[in-house]
C-alpha positions in Angstrom: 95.6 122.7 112.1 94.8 126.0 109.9 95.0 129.2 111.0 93.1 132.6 110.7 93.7 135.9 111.0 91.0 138.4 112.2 91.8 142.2 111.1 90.1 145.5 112.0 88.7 143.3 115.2 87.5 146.1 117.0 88.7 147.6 120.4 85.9 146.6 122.5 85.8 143.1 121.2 89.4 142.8 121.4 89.5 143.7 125.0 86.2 141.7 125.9 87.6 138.9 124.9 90.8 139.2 126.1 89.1 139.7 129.7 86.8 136.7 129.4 90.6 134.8 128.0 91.8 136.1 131.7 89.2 135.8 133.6 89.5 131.5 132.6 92.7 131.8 132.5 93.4 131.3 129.0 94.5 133.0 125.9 92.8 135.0 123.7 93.1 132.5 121.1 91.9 129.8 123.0 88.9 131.9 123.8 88.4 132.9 120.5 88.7 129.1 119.3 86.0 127.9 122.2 83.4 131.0 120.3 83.8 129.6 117.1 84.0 125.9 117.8 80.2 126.9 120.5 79.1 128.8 117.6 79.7 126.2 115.0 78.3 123.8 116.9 75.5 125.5 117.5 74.5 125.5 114.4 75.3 122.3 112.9 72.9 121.2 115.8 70.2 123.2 114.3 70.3 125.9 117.5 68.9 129.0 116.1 71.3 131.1 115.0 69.3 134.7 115.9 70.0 134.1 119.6 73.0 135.6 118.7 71.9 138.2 116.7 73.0 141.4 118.9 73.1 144.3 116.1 71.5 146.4 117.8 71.1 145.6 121.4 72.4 147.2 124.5 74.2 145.9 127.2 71.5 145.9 129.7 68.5 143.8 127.0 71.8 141.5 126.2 72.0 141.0 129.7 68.5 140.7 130.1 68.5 137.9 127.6 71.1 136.3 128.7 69.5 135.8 132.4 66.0 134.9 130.8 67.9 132.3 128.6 70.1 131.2 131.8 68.1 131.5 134.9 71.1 129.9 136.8 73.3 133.1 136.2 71.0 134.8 138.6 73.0 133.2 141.6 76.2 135.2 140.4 76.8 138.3 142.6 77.5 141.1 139.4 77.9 143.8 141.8 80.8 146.2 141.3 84.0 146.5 143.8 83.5 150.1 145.2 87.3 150.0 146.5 89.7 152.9 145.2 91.8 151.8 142.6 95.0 152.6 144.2 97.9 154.9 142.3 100.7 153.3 140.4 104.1 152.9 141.9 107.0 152.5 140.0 109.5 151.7 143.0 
């Protein structure tokens, strides 16, 4: 199996990724793997490739997108916790 390094990855896609890793309970390199293996995939299969174009995009038309492409991710409650984070203690 070959590896690769990814430098100058930037902070926002670092931690993304690393909360989509956590949030399947995985690593960030498995996460990263499953990306590039979808990606790949995608477009050996002859997927078009601009659906994941995002220069340029917000959050909110990504979003957007993402429900018009996947009208099952409507069912998924996205609504924020309002519960005080609660102070750190150290003993």
């Amino acid at each position: 199996m070959n590896a690769i390094t990814l430098r100058n990855l930037s902070d926002e896609a670092s931690r993304a990724l690393e909360a989509l890793a956590d949030a399947r309970g995985t690593s960030a390199e498995a996460e990263a793997e499953r990306i590039l293996q979808d990606a790949l995939q995608a477009i050996e299969t002859g997927l078009p490739t601009e659906s994941y174009d995002t220069s340029g995009v917000g959050l909110g038309t990504a979003l957007r997108r993402l429900g018009e492409k996947y009208p099952e991710l409507s069912e998924i409650d996205f609504s924020r916790d309002q519960t005080p984070a609660r102070g750190v203690d150290f003993e």
